[in-house]
C-alpha positions as CSV (number, residue, x, y, z in Angstrom):
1,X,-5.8,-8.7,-24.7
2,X,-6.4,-8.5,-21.0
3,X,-6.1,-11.7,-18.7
4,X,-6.4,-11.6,-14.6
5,X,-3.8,-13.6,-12.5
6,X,-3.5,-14.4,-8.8
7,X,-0.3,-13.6,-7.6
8,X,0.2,-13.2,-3.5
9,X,-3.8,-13.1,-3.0
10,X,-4.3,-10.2,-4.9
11,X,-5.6,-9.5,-8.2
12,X,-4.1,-7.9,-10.9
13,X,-4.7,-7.2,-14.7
14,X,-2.0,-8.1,-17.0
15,X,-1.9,-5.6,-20.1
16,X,0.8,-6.6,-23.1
17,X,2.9,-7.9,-20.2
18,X,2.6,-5.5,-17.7
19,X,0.7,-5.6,-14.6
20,X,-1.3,-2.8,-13.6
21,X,-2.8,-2.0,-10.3
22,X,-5.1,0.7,-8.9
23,X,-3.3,3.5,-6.5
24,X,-5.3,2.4,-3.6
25,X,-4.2,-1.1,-4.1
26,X,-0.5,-0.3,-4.9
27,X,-0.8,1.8,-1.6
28,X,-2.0,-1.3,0.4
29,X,0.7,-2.9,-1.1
30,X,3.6,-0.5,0.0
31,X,2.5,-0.2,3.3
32,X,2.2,-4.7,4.0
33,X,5.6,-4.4,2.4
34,X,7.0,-1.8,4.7
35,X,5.5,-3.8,7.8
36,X,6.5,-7.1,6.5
37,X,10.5,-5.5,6.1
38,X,10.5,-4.2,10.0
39,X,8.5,-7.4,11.2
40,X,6.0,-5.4,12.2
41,X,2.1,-6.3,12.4
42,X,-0.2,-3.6,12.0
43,X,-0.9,-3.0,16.0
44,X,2.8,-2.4,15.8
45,X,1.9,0.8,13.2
46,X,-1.0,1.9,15.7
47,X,1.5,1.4,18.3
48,X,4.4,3.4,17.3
49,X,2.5,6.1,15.1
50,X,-0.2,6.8,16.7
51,X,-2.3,6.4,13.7
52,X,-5.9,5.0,14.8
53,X,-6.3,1.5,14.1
54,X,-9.2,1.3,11.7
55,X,-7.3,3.6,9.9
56,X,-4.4,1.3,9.3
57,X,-7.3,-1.6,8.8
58,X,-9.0,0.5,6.0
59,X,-5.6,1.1,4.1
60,X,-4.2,-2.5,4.1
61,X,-7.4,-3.9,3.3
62,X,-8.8,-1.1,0.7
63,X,-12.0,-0.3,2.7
64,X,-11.8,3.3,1.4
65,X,-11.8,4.2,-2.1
66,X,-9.1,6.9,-1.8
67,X,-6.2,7.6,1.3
68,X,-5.3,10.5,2.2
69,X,-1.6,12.5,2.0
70,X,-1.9,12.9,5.8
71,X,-2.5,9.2,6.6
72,X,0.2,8.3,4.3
73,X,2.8,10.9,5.3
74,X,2.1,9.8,9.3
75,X,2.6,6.1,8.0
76,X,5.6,7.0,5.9
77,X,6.9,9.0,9.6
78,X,6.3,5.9,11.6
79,X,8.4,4.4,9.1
80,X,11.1,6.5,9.3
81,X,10.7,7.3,5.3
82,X,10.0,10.2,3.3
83,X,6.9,10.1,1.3
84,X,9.5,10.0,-1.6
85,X,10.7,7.0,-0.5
86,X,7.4,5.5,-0.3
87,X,6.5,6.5,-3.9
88,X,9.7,5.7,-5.4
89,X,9.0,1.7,-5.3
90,X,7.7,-1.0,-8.5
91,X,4.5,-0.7,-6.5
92,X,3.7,2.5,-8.5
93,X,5.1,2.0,-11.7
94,X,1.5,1.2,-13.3
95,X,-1.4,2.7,-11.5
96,X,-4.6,2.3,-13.1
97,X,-7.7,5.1,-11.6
């Protein structure tokens, strides 16, 4: 039995319990969590990365379909974590391709 809930603005599927989210979603995720913990907006992430803006627009708001190591590990640099660090969150616990 499947069922769909709104939690935060963002869909997810709910499975026996558990949620389940798509990597590009749980990516989005991560990285609006990250800025939200450091205050930061995402001009802030252009600002101090480098990273091109409609790069960081396509990630938070899932424009693409797939993100690239690169972009993550300059994200995960601007951040000051490792991309072990960036993995290692409840974010990734279910990913559904």
């Amino acid at each position: 039995e499947t069922c769909i809930i709104l939690i935060s603005e963002r869909t997810l599927k709910e499975t026996k319990g558990e949620f389940i989210m798509k990597l590009t979603e749980a990516i989005a995720e991560r990285v609006k969590d990250l800025l939200e913990k450091k205050n930061w907006k995402q001009y802030d992430l252009f600002k101090n990365g480098g990273i091109p803006r409609s790069t960081i627009s396509n990630v938070v708001n899932q424009n693409k379909k797939r993100v690239s190591v690169d972009t993550i590990y300059q994200i995960c640099s601007t951040f000051g974590i490792t991309l072990s660090e960036f993995f290692d969150d409840k974010f990734f616990s279910d990913i559904e391709d």
